[in-house]
The first five atom37 places (N, CA, C, CB, O) and aatype in JSON, in Angstrom:
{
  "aatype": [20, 20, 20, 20, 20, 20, 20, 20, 20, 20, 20, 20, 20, 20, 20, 20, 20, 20, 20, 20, 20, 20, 20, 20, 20, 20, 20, 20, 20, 20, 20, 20, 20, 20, 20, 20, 20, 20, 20, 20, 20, 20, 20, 20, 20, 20, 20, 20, 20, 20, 20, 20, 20, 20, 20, 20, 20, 20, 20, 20, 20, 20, 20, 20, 20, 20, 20, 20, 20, 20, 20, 20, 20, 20, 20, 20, 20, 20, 20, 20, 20, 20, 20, 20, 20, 20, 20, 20, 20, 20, 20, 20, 20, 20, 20, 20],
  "atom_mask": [
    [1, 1, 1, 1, 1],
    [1, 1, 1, 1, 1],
    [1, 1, 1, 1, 1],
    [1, 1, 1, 1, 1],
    [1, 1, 1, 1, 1],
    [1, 1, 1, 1, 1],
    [1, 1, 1, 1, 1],
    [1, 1, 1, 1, 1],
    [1, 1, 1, 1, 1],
    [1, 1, 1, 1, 1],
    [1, 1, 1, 1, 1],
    [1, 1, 1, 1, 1],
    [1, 1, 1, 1, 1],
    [1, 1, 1, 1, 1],
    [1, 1, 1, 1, 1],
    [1, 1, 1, 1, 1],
    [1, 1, 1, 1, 1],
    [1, 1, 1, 1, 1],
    [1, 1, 1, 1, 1],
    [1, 1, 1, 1, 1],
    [1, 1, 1, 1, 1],
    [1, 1, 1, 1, 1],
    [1, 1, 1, 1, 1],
    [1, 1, 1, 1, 1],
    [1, 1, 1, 1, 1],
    [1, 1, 1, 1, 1],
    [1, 1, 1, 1, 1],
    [1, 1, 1, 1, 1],
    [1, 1, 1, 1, 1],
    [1, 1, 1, 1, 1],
    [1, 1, 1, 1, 1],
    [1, 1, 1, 1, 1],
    [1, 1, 1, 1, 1],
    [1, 1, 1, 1, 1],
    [1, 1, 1, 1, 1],
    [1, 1, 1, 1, 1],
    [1, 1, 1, 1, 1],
    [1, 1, 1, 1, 1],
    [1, 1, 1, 1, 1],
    [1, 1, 1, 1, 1],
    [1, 1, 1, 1, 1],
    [1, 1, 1, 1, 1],
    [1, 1, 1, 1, 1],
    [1, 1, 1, 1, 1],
    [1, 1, 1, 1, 1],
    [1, 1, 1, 1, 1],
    [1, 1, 1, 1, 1],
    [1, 1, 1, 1, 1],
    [1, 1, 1, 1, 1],
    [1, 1, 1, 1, 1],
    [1, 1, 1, 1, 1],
    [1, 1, 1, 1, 1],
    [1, 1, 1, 1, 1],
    [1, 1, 1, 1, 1],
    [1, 1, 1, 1, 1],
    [1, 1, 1, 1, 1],
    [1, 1, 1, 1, 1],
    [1, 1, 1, 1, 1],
    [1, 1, 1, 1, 1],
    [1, 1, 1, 1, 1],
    [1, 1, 1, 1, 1],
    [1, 1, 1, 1, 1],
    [1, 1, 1, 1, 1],
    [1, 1, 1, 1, 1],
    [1, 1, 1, 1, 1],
    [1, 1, 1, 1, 1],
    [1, 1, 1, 1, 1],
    [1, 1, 1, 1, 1],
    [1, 1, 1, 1, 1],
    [1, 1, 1, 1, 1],
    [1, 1, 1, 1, 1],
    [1, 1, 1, 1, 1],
    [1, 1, 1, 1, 1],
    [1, 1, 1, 1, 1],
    [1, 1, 1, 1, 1],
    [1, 1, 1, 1, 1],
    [1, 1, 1, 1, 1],
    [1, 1, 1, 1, 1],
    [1, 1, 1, 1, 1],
    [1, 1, 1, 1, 1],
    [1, 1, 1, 1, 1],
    [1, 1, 1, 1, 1],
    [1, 1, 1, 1, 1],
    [1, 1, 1, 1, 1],
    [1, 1, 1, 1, 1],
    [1, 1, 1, 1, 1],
    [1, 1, 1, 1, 1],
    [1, 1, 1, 1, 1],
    [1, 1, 1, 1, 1],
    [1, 1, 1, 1, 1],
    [1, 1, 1, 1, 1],
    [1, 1, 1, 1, 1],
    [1, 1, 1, 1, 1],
    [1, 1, 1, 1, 1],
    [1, 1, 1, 1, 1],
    [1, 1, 1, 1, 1]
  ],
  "atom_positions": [
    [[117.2, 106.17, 175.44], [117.1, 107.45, 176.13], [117.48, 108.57, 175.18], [117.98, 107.46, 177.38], [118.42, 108.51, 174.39]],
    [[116.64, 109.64, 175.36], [117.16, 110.78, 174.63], [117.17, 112.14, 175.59], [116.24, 110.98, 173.29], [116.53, 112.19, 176.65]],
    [[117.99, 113.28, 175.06], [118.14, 114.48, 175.83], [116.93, 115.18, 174.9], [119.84, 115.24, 175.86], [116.4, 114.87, 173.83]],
    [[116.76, 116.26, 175.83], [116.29, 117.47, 174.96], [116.33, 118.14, 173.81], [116.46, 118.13, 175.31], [117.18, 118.98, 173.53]],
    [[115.5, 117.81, 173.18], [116.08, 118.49, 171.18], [116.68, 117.64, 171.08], [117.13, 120.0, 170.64], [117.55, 118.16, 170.39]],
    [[117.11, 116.26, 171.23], [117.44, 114.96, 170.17], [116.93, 114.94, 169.07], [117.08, 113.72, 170.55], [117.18, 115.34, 167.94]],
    [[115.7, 114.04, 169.9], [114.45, 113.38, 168.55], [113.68, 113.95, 169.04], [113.9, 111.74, 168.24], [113.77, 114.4, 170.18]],
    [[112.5, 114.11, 168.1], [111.52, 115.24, 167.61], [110.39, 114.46, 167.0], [112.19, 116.33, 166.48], [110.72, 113.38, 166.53]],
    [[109.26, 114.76, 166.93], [107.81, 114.35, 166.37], [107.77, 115.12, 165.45], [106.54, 114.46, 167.22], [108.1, 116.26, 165.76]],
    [[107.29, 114.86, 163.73], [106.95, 116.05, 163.21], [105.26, 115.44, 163.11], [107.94, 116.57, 161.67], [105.05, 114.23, 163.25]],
    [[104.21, 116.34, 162.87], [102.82, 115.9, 162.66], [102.47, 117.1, 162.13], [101.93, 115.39, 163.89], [102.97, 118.19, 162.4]],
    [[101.52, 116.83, 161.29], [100.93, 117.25, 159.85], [99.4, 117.0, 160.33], [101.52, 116.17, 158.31], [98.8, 115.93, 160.37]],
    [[98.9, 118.36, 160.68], [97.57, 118.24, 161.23], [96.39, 119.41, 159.93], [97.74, 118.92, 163.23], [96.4, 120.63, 159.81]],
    [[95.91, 118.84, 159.52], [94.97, 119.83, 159.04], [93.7, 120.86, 159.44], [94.6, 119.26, 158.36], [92.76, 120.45, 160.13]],
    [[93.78, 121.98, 159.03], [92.66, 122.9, 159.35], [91.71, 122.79, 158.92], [92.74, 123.93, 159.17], [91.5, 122.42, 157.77]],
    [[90.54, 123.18, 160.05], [89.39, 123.14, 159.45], [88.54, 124.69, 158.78], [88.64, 122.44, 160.53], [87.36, 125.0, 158.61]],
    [[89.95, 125.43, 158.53], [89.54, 126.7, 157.77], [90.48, 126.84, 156.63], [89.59, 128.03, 158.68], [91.61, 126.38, 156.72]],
    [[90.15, 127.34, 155.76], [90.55, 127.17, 154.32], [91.11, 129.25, 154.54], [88.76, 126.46, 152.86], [90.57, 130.25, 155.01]],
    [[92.32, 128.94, 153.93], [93.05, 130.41, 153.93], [93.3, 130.9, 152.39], [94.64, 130.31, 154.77], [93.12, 130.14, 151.44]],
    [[93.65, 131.95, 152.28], [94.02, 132.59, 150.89], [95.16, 132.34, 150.46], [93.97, 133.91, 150.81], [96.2, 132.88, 150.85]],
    [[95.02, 131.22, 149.31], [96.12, 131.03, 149.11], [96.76, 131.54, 147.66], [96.18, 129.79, 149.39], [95.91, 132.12, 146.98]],
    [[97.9, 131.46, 147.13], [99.08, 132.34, 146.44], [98.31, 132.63, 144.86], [100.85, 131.28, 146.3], [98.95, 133.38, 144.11]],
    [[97.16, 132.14, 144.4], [96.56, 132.23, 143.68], [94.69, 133.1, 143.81], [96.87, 131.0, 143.41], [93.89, 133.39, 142.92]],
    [[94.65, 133.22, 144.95], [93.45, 133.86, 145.6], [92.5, 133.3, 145.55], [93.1, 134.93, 145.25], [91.48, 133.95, 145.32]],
    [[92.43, 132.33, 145.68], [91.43, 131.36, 145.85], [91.52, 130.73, 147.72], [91.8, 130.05, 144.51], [92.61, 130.64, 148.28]],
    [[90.72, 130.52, 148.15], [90.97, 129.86, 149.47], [90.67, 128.56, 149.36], [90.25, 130.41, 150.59], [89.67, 127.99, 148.93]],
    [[92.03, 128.07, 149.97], [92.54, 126.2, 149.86], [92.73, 126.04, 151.17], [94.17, 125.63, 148.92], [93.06, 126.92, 151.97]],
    [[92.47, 124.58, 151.45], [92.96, 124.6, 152.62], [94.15, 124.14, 152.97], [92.29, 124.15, 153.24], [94.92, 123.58, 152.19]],
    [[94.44, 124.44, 154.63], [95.82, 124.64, 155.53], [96.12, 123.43, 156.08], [95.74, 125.7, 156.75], [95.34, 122.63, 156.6]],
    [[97.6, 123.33, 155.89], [97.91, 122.14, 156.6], [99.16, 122.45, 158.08], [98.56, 121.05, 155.28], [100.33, 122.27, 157.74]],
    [[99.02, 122.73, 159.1], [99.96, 122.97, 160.17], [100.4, 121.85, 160.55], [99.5, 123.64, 161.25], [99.81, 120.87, 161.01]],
    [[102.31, 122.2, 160.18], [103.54, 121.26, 160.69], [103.86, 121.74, 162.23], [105.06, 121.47, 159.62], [103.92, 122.8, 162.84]],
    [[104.0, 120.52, 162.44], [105.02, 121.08, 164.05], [106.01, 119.86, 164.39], [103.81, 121.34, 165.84], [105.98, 118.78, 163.79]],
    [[106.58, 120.07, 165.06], [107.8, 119.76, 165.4], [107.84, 119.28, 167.47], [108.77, 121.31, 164.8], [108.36, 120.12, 168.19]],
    [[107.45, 118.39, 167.92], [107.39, 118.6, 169.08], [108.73, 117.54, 169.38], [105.88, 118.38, 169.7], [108.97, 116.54, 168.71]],
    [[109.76, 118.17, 170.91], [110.75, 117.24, 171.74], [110.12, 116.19, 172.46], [111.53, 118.0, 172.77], [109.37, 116.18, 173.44]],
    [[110.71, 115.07, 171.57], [109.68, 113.84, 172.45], [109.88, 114.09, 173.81], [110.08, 112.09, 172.22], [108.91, 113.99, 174.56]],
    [[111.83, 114.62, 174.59], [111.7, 114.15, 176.21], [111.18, 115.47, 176.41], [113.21, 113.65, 177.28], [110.55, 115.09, 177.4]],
    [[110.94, 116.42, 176.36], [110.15, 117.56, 176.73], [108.58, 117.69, 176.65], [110.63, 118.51, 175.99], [108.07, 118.54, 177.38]],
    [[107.53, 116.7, 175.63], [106.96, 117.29, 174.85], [106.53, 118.56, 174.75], [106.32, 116.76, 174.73], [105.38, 118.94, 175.0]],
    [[107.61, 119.35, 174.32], [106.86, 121.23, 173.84], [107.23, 121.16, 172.55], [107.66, 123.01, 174.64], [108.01, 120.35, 172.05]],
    [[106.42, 122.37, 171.85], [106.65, 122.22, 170.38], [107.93, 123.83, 170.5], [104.72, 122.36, 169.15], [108.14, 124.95, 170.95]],
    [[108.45, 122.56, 169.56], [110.31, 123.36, 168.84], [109.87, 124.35, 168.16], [111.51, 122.37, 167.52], [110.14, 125.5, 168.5]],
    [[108.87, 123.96, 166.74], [108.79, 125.0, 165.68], [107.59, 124.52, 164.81], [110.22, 125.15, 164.8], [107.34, 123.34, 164.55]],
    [[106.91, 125.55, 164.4], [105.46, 125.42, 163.88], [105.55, 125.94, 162.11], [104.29, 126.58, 164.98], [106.35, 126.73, 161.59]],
    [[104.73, 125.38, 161.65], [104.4, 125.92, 160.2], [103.3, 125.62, 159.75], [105.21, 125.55, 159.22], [102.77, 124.51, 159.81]],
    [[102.71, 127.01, 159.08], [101.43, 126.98, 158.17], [101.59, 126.7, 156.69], [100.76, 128.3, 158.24], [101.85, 127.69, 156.01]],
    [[101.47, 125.51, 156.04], [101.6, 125.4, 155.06], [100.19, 125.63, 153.94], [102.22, 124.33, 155.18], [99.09, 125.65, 154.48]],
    [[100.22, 125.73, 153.01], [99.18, 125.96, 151.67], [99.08, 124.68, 151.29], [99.69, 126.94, 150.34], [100.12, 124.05, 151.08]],
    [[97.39, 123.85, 151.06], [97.75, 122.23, 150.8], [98.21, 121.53, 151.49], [98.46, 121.91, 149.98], [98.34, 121.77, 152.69]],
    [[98.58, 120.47, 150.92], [99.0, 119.2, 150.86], [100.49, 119.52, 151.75], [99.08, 118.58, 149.17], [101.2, 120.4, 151.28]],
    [[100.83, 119.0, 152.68], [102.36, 118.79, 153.34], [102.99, 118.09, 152.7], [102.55, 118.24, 154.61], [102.7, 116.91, 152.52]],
    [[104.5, 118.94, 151.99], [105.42, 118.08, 151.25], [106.51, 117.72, 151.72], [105.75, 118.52, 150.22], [106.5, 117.94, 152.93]],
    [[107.37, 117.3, 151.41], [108.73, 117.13, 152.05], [109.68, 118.22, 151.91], [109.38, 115.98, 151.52], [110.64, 118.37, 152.66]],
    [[109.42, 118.95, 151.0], [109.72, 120.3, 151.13], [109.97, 121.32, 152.27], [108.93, 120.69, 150.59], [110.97, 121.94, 152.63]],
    [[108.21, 121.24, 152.87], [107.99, 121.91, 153.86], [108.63, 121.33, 155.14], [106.67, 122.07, 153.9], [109.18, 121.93, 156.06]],
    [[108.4, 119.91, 154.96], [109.33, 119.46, 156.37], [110.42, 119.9, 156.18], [109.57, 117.98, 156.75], [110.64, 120.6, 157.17]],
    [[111.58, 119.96, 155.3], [112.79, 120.55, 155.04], [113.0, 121.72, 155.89], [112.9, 120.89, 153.69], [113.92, 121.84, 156.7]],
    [[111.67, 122.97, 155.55], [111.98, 124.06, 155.53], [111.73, 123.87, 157.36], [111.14, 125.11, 154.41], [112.68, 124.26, 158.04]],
    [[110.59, 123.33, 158.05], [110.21, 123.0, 159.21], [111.3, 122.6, 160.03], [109.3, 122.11, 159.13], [111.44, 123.31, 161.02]],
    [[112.34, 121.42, 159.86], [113.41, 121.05, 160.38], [114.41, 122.27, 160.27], [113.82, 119.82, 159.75], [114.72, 122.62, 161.41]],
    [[114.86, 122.85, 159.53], [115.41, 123.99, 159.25], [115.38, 125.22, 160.21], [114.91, 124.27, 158.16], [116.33, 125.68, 160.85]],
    [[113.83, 125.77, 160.17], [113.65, 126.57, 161.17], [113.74, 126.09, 162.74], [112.49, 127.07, 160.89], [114.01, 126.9, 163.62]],
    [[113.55, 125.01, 162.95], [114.23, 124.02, 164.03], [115.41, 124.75, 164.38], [114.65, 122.47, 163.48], [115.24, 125.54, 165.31]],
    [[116.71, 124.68, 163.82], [118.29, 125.15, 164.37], [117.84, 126.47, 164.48], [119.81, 124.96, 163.29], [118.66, 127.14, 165.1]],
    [[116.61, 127.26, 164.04], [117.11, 129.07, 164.36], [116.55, 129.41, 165.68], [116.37, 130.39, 163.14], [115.44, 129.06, 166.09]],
    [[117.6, 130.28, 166.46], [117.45, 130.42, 167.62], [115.84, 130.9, 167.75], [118.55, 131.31, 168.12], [115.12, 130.7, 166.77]],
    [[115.24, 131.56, 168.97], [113.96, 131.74, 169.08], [114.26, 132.55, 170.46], [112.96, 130.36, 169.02], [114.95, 132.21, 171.43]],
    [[113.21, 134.2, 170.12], [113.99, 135.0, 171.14], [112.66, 134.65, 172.23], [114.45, 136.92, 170.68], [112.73, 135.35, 173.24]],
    [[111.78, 133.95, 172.2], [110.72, 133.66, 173.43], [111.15, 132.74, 174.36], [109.39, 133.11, 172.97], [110.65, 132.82, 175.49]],
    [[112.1, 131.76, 174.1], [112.64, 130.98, 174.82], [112.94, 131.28, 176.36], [113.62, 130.72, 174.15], [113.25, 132.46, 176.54]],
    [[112.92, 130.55, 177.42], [113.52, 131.02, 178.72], [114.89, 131.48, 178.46], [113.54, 129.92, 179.8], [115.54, 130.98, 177.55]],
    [[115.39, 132.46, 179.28], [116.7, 133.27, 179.79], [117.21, 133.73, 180.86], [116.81, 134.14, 179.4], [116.4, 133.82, 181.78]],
    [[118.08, 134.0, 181.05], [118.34, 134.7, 182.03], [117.53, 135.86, 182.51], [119.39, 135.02, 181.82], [117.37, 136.66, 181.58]],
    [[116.91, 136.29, 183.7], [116.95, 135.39, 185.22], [115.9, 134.39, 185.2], [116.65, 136.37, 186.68], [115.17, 134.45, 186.19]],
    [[115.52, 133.25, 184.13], [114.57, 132.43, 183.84], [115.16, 131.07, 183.28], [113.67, 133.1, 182.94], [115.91, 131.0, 182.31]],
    [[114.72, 130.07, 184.01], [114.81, 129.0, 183.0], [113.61, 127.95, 182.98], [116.11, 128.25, 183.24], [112.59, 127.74, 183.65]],
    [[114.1, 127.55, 182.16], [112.53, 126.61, 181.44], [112.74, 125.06, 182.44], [112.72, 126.08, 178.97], [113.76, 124.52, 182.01]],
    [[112.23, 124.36, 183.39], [112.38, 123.28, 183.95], [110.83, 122.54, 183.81], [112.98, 123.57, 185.39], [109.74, 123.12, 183.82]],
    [[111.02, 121.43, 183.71], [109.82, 120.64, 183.7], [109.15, 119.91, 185.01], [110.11, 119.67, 182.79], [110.03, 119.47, 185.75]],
    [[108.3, 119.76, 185.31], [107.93, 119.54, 186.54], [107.02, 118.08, 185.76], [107.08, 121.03, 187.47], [106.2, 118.19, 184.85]],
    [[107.43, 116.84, 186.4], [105.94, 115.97, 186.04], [105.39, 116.44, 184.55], [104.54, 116.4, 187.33], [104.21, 116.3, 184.23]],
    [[106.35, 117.0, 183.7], [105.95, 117.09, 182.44], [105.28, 118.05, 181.98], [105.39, 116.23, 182.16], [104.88, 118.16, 180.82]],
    [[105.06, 119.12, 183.2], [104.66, 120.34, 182.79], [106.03, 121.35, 183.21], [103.14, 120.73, 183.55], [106.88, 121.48, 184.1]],
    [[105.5, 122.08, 181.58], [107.08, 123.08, 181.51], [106.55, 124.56, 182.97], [107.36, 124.16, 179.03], [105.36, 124.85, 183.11]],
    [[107.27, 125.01, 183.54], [107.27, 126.27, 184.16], [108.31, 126.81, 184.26], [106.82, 126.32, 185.22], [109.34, 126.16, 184.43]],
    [[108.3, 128.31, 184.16], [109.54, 129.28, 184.09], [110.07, 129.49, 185.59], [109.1, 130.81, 183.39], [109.09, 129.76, 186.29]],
    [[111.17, 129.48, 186.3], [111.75, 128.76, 187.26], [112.98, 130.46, 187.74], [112.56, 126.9, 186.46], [114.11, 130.23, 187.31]],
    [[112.92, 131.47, 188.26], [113.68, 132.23, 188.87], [114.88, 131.82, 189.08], [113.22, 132.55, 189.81], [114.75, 130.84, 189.82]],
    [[116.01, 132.0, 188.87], [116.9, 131.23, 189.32], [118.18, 132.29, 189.72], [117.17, 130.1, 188.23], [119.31, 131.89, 190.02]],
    [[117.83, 133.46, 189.68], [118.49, 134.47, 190.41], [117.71, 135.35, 191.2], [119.2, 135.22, 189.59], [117.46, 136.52, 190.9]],
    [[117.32, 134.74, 192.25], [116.6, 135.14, 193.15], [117.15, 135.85, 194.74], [115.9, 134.02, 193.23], [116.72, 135.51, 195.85]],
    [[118.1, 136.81, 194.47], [119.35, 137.39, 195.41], [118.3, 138.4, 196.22], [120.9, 138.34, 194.43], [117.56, 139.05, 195.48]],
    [[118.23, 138.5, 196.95], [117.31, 139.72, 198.15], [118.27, 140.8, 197.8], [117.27, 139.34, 200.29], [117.77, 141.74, 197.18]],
    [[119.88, 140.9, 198.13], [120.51, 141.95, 197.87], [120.94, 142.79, 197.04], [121.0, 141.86, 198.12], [121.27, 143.94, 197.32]],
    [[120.97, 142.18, 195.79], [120.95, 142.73, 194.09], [119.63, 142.85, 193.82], [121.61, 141.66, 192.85], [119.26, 143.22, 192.7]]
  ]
}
């Protein structure tokens, strides 16, 4: 069993569009992500140049711990229903 943000999927999916890369030539893209296995939503995304290194997972896991201001909040929270995420009211006062 795992909680939320335990363990994580990383997958290394490639594009089928070639971007400008640091030399000006267009190479193609490789997008990291990061998805919560008991949630599946994705944690944190990256566009890499080329080939996916271990590097980039580094930097991918990394951006993982930094907070993220899109996240649910207060008066919102993120609950899963049957595995679909929905944003959930949870200060719902008639008098305030």
């Amino acid at each position: 069993m795992s909680r939320p943000g335990e363990l994580v999927q990383i997958d290394a999916t490639p594009t089928t569009v070639a971007i400008l890369g640091p030399q000006g030539v267009y190479v193609p893209a490789v997008i990291l992500s990061a998805i919560d296995i008991y949630t599946r939503c994705f944690v944190a995304l990256r566009v890499c140049v080329g080939a996916a290194t271990s590097r980039e997972v580094c930097a991918l896991i990394a951006q993982m711990g930094r907070p993220t201001v899109s996240r649910a909040g207060y008066p919102y929270e993120l609950e899963h229903w049957h595995g679909v995420p929905q944003l959930v009211v949870i200060n719902d006062d008639q008098m305030g």
